[in-house]
C-alpha positions as CSV (number, residue, x, y, z in Angstrom):
1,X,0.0,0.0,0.0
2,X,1.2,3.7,-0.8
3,X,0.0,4.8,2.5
4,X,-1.2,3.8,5.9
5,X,-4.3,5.3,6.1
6,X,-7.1,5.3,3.2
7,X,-9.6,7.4,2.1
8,X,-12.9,5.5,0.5
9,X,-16.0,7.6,-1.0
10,X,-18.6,5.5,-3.1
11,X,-21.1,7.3,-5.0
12,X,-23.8,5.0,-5.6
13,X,-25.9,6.8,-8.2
14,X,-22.6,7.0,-10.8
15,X,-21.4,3.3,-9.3
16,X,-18.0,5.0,-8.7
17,X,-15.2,4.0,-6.4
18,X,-13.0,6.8,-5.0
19,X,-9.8,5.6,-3.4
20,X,-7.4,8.2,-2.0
21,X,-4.1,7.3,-0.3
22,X,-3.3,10.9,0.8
23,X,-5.1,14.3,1.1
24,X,-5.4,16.2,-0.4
25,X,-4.5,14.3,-3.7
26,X,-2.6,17.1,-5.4
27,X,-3.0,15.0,-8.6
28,X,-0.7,16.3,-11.7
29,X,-1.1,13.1,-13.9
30,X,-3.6,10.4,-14.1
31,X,-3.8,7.1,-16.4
32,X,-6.9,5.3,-17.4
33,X,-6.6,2.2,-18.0
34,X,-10.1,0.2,-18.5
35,X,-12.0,1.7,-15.9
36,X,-9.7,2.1,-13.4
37,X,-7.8,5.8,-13.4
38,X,-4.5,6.3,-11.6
39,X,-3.8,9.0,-10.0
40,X,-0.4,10.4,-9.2
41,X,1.3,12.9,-7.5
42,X,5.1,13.0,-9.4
43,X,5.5,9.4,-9.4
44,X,4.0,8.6,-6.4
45,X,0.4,6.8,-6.6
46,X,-2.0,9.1,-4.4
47,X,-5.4,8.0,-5.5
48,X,-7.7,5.3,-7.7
49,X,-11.2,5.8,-9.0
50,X,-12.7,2.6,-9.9
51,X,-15.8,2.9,-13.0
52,X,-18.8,0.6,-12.8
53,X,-17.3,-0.6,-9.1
54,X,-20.4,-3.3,-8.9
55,X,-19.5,-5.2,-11.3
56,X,-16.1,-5.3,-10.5
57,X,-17.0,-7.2,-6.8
């Protein structure tokens, strides 16, 4: 894991995951890759949002 402590949001109505490893984020790049988006801080991973969670369970 990137960090000891983790941040989880769900929003239900857009079935979207939101999974931060540090706050705030201070994102400056981001890769998408199906429906799971990266997102970094320099190289360091601070954050995932997982599309369609659900179906991914």
């Amino acid at each position: 894991m990137p960090s000891k402590r983790i941040w989880v949001d769900y929003d239900d109505e857009a079935d979207v995951l939101y999974i931060s490893f540090r706050k705030p984020q201070q994102v400056n790049d981001s890769i998408m890759e199906e429906d799971i988006i990266s997102h970094y801080h320099n190289k360091e991973l601070v954050g995932l949002t997982i599309l369609h969670a659900k179906s991914k369970g």
